[in-house]
N, C-alpha and C positions, 0 to 999 in steps of 0.2 A: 558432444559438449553442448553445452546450453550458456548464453549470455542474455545479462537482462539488462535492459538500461533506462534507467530513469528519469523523469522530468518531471518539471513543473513546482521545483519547489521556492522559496522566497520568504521574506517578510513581509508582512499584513499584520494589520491593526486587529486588537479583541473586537470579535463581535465580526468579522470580514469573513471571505473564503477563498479558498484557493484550488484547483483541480489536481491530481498529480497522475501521471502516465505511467506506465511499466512496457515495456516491450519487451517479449522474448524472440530469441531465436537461434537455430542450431537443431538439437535433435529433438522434439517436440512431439510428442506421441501423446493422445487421450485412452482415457481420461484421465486428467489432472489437476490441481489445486492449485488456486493462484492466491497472492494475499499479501497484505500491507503488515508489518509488522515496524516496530518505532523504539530510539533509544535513547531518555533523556540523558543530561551531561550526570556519573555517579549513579547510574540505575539501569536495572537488566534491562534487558529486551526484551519487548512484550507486542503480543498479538495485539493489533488494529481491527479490521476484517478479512474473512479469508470467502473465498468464492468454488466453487467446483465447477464442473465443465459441465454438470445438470441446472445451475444455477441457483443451487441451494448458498444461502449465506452465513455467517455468523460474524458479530460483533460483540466488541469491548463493550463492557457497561456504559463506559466513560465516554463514548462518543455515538452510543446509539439514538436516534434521532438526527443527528447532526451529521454523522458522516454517512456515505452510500456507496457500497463499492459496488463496480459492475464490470463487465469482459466482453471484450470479441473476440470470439471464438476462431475467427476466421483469420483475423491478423495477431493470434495469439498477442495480446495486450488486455492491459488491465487498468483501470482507472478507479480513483479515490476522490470523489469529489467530498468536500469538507467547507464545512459551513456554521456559522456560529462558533468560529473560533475564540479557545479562549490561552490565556498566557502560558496556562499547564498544557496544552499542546507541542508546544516547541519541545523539536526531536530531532533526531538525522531520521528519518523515514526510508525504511527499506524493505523491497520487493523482493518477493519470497514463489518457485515454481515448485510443487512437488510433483514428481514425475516417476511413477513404478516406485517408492519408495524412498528416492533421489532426492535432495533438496539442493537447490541452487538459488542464489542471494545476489540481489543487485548491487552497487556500490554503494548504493546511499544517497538523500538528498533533504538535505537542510529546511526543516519549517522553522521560522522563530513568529512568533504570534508577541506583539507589544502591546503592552495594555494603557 
C-alpha cells in the first residue's frame, strides 16, 4: 500500500505564492512518477505538473512559468511551488504516485487565490 499526504495548501491573495508538499509512503519502488494534478468546483480533474524519478518534467500551459515542481527522491516527496497566483487557480490540489503502472492519489488540499 502507498499513502500520500499533503500540505501547504491555503488562501492567498492574486499575484502571491504558496509552496505545497506531497509525501508518500508504504511500498515505494523506482522508478516512478510523481505529480500535482487539481479540481476546480464543476470541472474534471486535470494535470498541473508531473515529475519522474529521472527528473524530466511536464506542465499545464496554464501554469508554466509560474509553477515548478520538483522531488526528493530520497524522502520520496514532492513539491509544487507556485507563484503568480492568479483567481483561476483555486482547486482542491491533489497528489498523484505512479508506481509499476499503479496510481495512488492523496486526499486533497484546498488552494483558493482572491483577487
Amino acid at each position: 500500500q502507498v499513502q500520500l499526504v499533503e500540505s501547504g495548501g491555503g488562501l492567498v491573495q492574486a499575484g502571491g505564492s504558496l509552496r505545497l508538499s506531497c509525501a508518500a509512503s508504504g511500498s515505494i519502488f523506482s522508478p516512478n512518477t510523481m505529480g500535482w494534478y487539481r479540481q476546480a468546483p464543476g470541472k474534471q480533474r486535470e494535470l498541473v505538473a508531473i515529475i519522474a524519478s529521472g527528473g524530466s518534467t511536464n506542465y499545464a500551459d496554464s501554469v508554466k512559468g509560474r509553477f515548478t515542481i520538483s522531488r526528493d527522491s530520497a524522502k520520496n516527496t514532492v513539491y509544487l511551488q507556485m507563484n503568480s497566483l492568479k483567481p483561476e487557480d483555486t482547486a482542491v490540489y491533489y497528489c498523484r504516485i505512479v508506481i509499476i503502472g499503479n496510481a495512488y492519489w492523496g486526499q486533497g488540499t484546498q488552494v483558493t487565490v482572491s483577487s
